[in-house]
N, C-alpha and C positions, 0 to 999 in steps of 0.2 A: 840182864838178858841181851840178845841180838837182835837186830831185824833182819826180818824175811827178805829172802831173794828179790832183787827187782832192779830190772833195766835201768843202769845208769844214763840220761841223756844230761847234754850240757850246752844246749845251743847258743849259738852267736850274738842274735836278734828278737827282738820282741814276735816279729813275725814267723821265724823258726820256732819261738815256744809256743805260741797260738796254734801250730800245723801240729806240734808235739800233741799239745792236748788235746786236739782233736783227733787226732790220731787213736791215742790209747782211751780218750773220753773218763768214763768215772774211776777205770784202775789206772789212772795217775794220779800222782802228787806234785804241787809246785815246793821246790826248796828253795827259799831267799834265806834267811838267818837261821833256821832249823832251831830257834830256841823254843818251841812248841811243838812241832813235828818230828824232831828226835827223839825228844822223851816219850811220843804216842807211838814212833817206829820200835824202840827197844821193847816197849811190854806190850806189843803186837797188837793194841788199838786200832791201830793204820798197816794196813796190809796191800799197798800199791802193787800193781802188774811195773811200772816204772816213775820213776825220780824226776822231774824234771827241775835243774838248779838253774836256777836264774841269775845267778851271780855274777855273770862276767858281762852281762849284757846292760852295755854303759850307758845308753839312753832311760833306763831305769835308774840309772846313779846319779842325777842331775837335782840341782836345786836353784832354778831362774827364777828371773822377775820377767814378767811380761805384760807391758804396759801397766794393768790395774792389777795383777794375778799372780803370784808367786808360787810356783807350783812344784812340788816336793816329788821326786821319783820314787816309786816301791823301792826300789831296792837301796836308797840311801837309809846309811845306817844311823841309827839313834841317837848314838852320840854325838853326831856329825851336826842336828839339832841345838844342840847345847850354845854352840860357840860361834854357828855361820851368822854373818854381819847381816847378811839380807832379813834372818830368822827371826833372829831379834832386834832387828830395826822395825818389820813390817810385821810379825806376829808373834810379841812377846811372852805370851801367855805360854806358849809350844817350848821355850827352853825351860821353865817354870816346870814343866807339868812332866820333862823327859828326865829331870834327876831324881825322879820319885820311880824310874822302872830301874828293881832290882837294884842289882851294884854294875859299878861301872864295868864288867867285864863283859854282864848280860848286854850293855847297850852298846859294844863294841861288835857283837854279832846280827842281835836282833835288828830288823827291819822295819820300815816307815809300812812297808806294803804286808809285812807277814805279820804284824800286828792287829793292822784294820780288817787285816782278810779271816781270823783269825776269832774275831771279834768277843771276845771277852768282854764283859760289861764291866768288870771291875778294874780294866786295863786303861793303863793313861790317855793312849792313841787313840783310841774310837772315842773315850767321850769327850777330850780337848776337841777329837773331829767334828761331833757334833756341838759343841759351847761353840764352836770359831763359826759353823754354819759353812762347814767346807764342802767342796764339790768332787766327787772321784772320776775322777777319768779311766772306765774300763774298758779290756779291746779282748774279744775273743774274737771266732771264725765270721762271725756274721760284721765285725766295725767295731767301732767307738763306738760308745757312749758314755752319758753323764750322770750320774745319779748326788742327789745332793747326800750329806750322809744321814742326815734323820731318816730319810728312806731306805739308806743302806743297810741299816741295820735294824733287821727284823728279827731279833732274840738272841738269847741268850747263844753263843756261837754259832748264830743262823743272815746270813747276807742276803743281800740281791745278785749275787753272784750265780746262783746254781751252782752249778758243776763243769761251767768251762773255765779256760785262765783269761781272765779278765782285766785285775788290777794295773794299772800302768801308775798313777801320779794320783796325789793328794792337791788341791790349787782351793785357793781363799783370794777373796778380793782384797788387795794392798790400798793402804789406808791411803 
């Protein structure tokens, strides 16, 4: 199958995608990896008014240390996990837990941010989120905030998200 018509956006910045979805509100989609959201696009599960891809926007691509706090960007990709020095110097467990998603093609797409947002329970990334005891840094139209993620995830592909874009960074206390 194909997916339905829908306004391709592509913005710059975190804060052009925040204006995006609140713009279009619940018929958008955010795209980071599309490894969950394409296959719900082709057999018409997800029927967006528009796309919004978050892919080029490089402050989501980030993986610091800051001070005590190593904080992982949505849009850094999976694999990327596997082998950074900060990741497994300061949270071992996370390269451990990311060669267990799929094969290595999936974690060359797939995303830090479109996994947790995504939340699957049976999926690596939300519950290493929750074993490390990580904190999310979400930002839609109204600010930041912080939600630790045992609070984030409230069922079975159900968040504290609602229905704006929110996801910015995954961050854990460095040991």
């Amino acid at each position: 199958m194909k997916p339905p018509a829908f306004t391709y956006c592509d913005p710059d910045s975190v804060d052009e995608a925040v204006a995006l979805k609140n713009e279009y509100g619940i018929d958008s989609l955010v795209l980071a990896g599309g490894q969950s959201l394409l296959p719900m696009l082709n057999i018409r599960l997800a029927r967006p008014e528009a796309l919004i891809d978050i892919n080029r926007i490089s402050d989501l691509q980030k993986i610091e240390r800051w001070s005590d706090v190593l904080e992982i960007g949505a849009g850094v990709r999976q694999y990327q996990l596997e082998d950074h020095p900060l990741v497994q110097e300061l949270v071992p467990l996370l390269p451990q837990a990311v060669k267990f998603i799929g094969h290595i093609e999936n974690r060359h797409r797939g995303t830090v941010g479109g996994s947790i947002a995504h939340a699957d329970s049976a999926a690596e990334l939300p519950c290493t989120a929750v074993a490390l005891d990580a904190t999310l840094v979400v930002r839609g139209p109204s600010g930041s905030r912080t939600i630790a993620a045992r609070d984030f995830f409230q069922g079975w592909m159900t968040t504290a998200l609602g229905r704006v874009l929110e996801v910015g960074s995954v961050s854990r206390p460095a040991p």
